[in-house]
Short mmCIF file of the C-alpha atoms (twelve columns), coordinates in Angstrom:
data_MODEL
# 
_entry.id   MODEL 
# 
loop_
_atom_site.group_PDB 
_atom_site.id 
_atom_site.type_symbol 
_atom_site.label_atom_id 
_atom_site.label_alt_id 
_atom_site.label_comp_id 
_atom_site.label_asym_id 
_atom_site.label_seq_id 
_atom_site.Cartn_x 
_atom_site.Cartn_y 
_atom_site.Cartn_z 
_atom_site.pdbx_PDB_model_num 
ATOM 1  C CA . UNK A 1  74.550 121.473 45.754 1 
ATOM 2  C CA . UNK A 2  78.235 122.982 45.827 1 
ATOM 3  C CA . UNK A 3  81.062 122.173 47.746 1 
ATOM 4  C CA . UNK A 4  80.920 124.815 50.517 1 
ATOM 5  C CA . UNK A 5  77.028 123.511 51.459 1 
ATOM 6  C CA . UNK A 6  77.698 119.992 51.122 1 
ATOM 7  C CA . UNK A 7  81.368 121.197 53.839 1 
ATOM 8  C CA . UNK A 8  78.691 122.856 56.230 1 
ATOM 9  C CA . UNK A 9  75.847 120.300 56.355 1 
ATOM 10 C CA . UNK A 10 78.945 117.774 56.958 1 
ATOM 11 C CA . UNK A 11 80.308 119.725 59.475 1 
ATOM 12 C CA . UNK A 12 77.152 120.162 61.499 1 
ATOM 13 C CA . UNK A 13 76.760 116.293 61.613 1 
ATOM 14 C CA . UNK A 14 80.313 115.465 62.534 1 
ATOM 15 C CA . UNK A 15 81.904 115.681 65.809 1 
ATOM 16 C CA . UNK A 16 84.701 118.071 66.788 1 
ATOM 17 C CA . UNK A 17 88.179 116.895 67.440 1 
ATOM 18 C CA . UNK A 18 87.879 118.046 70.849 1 
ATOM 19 C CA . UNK A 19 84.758 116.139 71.480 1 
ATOM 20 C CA . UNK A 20 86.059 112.838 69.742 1 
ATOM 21 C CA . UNK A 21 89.481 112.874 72.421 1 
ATOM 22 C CA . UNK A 22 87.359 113.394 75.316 1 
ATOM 23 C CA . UNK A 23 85.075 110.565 74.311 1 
ATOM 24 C CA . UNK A 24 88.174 108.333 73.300 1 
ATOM 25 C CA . UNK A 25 90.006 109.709 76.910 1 
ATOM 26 C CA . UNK A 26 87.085 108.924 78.771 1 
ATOM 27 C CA . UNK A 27 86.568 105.512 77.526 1 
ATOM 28 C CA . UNK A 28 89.994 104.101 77.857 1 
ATOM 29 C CA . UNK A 29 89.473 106.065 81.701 1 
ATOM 30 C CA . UNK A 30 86.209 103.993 82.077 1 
ATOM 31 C CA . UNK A 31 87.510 100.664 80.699 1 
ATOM 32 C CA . UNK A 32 90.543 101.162 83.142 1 
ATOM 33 C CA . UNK A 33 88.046 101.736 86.058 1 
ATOM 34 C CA . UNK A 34 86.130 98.908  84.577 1 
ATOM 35 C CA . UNK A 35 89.206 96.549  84.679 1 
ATOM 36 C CA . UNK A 36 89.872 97.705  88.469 1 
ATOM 37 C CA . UNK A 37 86.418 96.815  90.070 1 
ATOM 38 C CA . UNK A 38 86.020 93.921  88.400 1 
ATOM 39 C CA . UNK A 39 90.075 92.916  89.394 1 
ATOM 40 C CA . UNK A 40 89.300 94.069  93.555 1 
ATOM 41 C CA . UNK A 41 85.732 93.426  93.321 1 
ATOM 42 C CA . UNK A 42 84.716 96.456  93.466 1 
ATOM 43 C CA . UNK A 43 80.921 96.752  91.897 1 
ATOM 44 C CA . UNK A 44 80.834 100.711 92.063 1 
ATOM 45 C CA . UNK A 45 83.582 101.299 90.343 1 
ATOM 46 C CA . UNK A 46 82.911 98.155  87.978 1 
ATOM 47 C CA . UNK A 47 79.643 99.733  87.279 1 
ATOM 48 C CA . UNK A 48 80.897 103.172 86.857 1 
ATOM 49 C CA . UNK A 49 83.477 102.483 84.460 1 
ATOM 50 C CA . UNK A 50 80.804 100.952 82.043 1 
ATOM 51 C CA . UNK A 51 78.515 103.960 82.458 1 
ATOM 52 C CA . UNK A 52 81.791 105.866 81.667 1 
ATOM 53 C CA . UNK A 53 82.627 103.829 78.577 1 
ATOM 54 C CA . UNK A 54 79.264 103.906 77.412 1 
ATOM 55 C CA . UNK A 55 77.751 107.940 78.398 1 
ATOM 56 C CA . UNK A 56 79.227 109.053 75.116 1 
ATOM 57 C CA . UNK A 57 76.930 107.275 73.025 1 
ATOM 58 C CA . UNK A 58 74.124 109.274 74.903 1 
ATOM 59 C CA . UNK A 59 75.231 112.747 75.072 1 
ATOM 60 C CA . UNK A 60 74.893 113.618 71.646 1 
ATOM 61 C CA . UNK A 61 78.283 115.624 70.388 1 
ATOM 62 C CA . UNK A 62 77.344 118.478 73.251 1 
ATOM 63 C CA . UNK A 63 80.843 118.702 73.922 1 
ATOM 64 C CA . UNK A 64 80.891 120.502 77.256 1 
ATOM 65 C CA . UNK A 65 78.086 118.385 78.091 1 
ATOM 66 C CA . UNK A 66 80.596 115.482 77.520 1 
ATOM 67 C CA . UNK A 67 83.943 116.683 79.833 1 
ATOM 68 C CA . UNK A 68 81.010 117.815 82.911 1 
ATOM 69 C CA . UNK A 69 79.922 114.127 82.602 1 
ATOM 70 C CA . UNK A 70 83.334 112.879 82.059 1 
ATOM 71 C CA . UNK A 71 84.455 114.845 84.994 1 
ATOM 72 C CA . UNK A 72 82.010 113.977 87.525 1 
ATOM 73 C CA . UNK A 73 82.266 110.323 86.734 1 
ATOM 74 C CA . UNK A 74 85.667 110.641 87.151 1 
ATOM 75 C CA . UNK A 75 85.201 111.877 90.666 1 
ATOM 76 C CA . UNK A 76 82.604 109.389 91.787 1 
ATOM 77 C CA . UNK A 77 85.155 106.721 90.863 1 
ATOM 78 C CA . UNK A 78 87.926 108.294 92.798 1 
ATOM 79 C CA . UNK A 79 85.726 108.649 95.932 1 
ATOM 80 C CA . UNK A 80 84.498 104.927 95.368 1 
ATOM 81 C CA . UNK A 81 87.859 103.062 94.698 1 
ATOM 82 C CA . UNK A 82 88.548 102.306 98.181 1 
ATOM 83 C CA . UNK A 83 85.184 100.694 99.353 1 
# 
């Protein structure tokens, strides 16, 4: 095996730059979120910060799969805050 095949089987396995921030942004968002509902008790948005910490795990490295999940859980939190 050369060094260009062992590059591309490498490069299939590991995650994009892009997809490792948005994983990283959306866990520190989540853990945040976390912090809040727990803080006001809040269970929504306690609850809703974990799934947001923890959805990366899940979705593979489908990176615009990723952000539409990151930005819909974003929204649901923002919408839940105040109750």
């Amino acid at each position: 095996m050369n060094d260009q095949e062992l590059q591309g089987m490498l490069m299939s396995v590991l995650p994009t730059p892009t997809y490792l921030f948005g994983a990283i942004l959306f866990g520190i968002i989540g853990f945040v979120a976390y912090r809040f509902g727990k803080k006001t008790e809040r269970n929504k948005t306690k609850w809703l910060g974990v799934v947001m910490m923890l959805y990366p795990y899940v979705t593979g490295s489908d990176t615009r799969l990723l952000y539409a999940v990151g930005i819909i859980l974003c929204v649901a939190i923002y919408f839940y805050r105040h109750e």
